[in-house]
C-alpha positions as CSV (number, residue, x, y, z in Angstrom):
1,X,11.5,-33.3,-19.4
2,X,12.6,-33.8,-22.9
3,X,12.7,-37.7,-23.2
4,X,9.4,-37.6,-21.1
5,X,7.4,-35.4,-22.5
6,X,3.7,-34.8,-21.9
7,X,1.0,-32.1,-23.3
8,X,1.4,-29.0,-21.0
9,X,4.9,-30.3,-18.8
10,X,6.2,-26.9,-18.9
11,X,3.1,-25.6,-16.9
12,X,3.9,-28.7,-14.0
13,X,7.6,-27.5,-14.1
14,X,6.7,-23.5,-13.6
15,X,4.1,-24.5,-10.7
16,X,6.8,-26.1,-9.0
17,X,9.2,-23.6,-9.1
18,X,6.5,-20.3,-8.4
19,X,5.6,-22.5,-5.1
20,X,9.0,-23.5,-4.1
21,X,10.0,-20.8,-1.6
22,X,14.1,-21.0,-2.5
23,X,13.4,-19.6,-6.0
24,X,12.7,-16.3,-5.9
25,X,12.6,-15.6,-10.3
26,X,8.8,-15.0,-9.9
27,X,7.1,-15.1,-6.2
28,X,3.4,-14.2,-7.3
29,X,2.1,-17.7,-6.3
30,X,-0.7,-17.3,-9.6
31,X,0.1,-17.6,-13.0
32,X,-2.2,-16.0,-14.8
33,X,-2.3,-13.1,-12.2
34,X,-5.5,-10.7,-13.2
35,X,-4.4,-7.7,-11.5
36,X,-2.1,-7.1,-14.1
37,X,0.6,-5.0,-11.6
38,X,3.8,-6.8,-12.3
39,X,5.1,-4.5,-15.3
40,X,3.0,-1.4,-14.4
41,X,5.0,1.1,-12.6
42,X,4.0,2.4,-9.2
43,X,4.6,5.7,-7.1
44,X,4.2,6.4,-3.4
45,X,3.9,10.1,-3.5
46,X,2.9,13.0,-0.6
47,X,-0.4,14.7,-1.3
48,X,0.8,16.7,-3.3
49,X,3.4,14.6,-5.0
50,X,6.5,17.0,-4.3
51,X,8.1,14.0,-2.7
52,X,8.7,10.5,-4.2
53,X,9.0,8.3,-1.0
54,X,8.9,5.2,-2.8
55,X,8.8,3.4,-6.7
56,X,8.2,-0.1,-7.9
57,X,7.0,-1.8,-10.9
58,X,5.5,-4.3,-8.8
59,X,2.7,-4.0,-6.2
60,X,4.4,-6.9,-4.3
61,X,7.2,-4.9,-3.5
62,X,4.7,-2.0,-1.4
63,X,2.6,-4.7,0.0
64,X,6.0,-6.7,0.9
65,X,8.5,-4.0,1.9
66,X,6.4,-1.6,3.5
67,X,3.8,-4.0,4.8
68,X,0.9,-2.5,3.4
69,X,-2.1,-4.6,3.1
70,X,-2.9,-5.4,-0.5
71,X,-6.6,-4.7,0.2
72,X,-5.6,-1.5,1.4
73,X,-3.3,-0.7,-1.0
74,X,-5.2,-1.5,-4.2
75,X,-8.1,0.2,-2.6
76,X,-5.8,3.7,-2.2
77,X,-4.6,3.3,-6.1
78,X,-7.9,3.0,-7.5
79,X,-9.9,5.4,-5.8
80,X,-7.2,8.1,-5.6
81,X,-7.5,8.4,-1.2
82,X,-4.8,9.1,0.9
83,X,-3.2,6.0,2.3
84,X,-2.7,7.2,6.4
85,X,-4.1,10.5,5.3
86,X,-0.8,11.6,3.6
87,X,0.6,9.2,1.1
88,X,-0.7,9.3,-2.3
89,X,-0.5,6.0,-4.7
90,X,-0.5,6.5,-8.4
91,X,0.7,4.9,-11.6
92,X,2.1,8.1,-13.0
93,X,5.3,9.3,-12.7
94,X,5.0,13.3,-11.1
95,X,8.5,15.0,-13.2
96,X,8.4,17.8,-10.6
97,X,8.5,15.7,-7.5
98,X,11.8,15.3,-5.4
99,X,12.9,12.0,-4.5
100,X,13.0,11.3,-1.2
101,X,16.7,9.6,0.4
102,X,15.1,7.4,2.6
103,X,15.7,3.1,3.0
104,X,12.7,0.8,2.6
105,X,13.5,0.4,6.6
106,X,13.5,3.9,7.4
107,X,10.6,4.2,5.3
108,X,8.3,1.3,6.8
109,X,9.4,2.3,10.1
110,X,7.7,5.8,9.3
111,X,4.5,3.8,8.2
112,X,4.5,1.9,11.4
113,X,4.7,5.5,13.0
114,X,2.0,6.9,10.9
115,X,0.1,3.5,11.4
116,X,-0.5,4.0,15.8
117,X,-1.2,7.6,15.1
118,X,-3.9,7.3,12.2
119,X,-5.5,4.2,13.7
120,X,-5.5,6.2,17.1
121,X,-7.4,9.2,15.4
122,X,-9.8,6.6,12.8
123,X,-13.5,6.5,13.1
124,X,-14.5,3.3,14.2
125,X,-17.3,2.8,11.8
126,X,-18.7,4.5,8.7
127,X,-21.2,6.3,11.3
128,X,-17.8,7.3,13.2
129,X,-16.9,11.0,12.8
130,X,-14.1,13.0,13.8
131,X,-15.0,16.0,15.8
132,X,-12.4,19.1,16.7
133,X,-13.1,20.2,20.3
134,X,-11.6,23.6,21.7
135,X,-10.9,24.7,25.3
136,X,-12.3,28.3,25.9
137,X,-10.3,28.7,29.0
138,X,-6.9,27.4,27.3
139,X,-7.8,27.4,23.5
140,X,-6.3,24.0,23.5
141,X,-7.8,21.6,20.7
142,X,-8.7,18.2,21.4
143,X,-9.9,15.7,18.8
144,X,-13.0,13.2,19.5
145,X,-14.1,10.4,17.7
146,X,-18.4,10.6,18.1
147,X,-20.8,8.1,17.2
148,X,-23.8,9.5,15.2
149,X,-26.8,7.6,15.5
150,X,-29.5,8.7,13.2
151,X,-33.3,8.4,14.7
């Protein structure tokens, strides 16, 4: 590059080796990546945050390890919801909170887990809502997802 030299080389040479699947220095495809997540530090807690299941400083590694949508996940961050109804994201670290012994496996197994039984149990539309049905005769609960249509 030296002897041939042009305005803004070094920028050609970087592209090539973000896009070159082999070199793995820097994966995020985008060099001037808006969302600003690579250096911030990230947390996977429980509600609440007793128990550190997971920590990154990039939002790559959730979205890659633990196969978490990225649509999803920045969607959980900023608004503060429950990601499956009982994982917490946040950018601050909780002192307090125990760290949970658990391998990325083990731990995006459990996601899967949580995955079948939340999406078993989600409204199917924003009208969608979850309604808790009891048994006189044998007091057993049941939960039913009802359409309400508004007239």
């Amino acid at each position: 590059m030296y002897n041939n030299y042009s305005f803004r080389s070094e920028i050609v040479l970087e592209q090539f080796f973000l896009l070159d699947p082999s070199f793995n220095l820097n994966t995020i495809k985008v060099a001037n990546n808006p969302s600003g997540s690579n250096a911030k530090p990230l947390y996977m807690y429980n509600r609440d945050k007793s128990v550190l299941y997971y920590y990154s400083t990039q939002q790559k590694d959730f979205i890659v390890n633990l196969n978490i949508s990225h649509f999803t996940f920045t969607k959980h961050l900023n608004k503060g919801s429950y990601y499956l109804g009982k994982y917490l994201f946040s950018r601050f670290p909780e002192n307090t909170a125990k760290v949970k012994d658990i391998s990325k496996l083990d731990l995006a197994l459990q996601l899967e887990k949580d995955r079948k039984i939340f999406n078993k149990n989600k409204p199917l539309n924003s009208l969608s809502r979850s309604v808790l049905l009891i048994d006189a005769n044998t007091t057993k609960l049941f939960l039913a997802l009802v359409n309400v249509f508004l007239i």
